[in-house]
C-alpha positions as CSV (number, residue, x, y, z in Angstrom):
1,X,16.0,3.2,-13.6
2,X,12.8,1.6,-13.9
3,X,13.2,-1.4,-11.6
4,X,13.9,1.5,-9.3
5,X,11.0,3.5,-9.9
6,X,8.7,0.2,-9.7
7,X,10.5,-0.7,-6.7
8,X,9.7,2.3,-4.8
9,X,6.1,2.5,-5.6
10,X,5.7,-1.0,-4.4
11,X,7.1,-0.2,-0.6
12,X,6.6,3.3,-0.7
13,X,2.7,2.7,0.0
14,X,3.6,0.3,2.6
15,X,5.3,3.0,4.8
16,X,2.7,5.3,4.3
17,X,0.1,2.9,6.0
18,X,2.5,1.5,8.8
19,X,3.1,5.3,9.7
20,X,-0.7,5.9,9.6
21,X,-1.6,2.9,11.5
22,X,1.0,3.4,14.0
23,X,-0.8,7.4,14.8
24,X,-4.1,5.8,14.7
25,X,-3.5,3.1,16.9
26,X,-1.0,5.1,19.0
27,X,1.0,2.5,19.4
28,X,4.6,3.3,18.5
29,X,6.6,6.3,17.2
30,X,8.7,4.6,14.9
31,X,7.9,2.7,11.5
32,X,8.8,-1.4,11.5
33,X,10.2,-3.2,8.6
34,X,7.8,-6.3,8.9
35,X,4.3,-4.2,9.5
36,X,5.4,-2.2,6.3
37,X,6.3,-5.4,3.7
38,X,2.6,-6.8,4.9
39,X,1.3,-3.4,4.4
40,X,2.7,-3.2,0.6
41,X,2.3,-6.6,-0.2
42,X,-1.9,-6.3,0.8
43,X,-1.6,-2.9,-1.5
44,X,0.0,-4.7,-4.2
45,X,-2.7,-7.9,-4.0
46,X,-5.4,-5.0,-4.0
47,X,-3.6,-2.8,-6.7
48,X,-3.5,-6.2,-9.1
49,X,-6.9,-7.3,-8.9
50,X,-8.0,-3.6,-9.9
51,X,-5.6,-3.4,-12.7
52,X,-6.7,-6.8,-13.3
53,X,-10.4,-5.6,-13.3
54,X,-10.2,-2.2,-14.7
55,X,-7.5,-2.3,-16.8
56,X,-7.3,-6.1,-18.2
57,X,-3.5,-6.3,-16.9
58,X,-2.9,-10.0,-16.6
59,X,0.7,-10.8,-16.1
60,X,3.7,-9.1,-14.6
61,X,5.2,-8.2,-18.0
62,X,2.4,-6.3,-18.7
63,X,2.6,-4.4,-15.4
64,X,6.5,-3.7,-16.2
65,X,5.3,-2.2,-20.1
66,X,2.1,-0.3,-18.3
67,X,4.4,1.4,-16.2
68,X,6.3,2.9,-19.4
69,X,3.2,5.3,-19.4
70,X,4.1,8.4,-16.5
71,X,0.5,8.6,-16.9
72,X,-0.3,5.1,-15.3
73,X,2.6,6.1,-12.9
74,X,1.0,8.5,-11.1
75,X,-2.8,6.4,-10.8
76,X,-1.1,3.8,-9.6
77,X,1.2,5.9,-7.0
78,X,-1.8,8.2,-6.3
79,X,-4.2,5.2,-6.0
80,X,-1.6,3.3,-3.5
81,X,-1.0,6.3,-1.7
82,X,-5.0,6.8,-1.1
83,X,-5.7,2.8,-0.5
84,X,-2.8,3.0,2.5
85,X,-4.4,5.8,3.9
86,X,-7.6,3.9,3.7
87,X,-5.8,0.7,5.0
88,X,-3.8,2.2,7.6
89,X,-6.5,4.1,9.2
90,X,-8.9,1.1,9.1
91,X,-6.2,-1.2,11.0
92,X,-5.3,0.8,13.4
93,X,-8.5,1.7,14.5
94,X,-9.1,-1.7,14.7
95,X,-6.3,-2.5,16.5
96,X,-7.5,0.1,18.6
97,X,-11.0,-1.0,19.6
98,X,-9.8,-4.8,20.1
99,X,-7.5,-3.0,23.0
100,X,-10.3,-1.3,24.1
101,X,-12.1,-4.4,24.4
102,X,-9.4,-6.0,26.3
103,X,-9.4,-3.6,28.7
């Protein structure tokens, strides 16, 4: 049950910020597998060096016992949730303006 828990809030957060970037940018209606796994693999690199700064979390074994804690659960989902807004929004617009440019 756990893997399944960790699983999802590792490409939950990735959905979350394809979706966003896709109504930012305008671009397409529907989410893509690949824009999402980039999406949750930047949240994940971001996700460990925080936990790696704040919280002293070092290796992947203590990420699997930290998640034990519901607590940490829901920083960690709420946090991911917030940073793919963040990302999402930020990427797109980019995406965006470089079109604008182009044009």
């Amino acid at each position: 049950m756990e893997f399944i828990v960790f699983f999802l809030l590792l490409i939950v957060p990735g959905i979350f910020a394809d979706r966003i970037y896709n109504i930012v940018s305008r671009w397409r209606e529907t989410s893509n597998a690949y824009t999402s796994l980039i999406f949750a693999l930047i949240i994940y690199i971001i996700n460990i060096f925080w936990l790696f700064v704040f919280k002293g979390i070092l290796t992947f074994t203590a990420l699997i016992a930290a998640f034990d804690c519901l607590q940490f659960q829901r920083r960690y989902a709420i946090f991911s949730l917030i940073l793919a807004a963040i990302l999402g929004t930020v990427v797109g617009f980019i995406r965006k303006f470089f079109f604008w440019i182009r044009r």
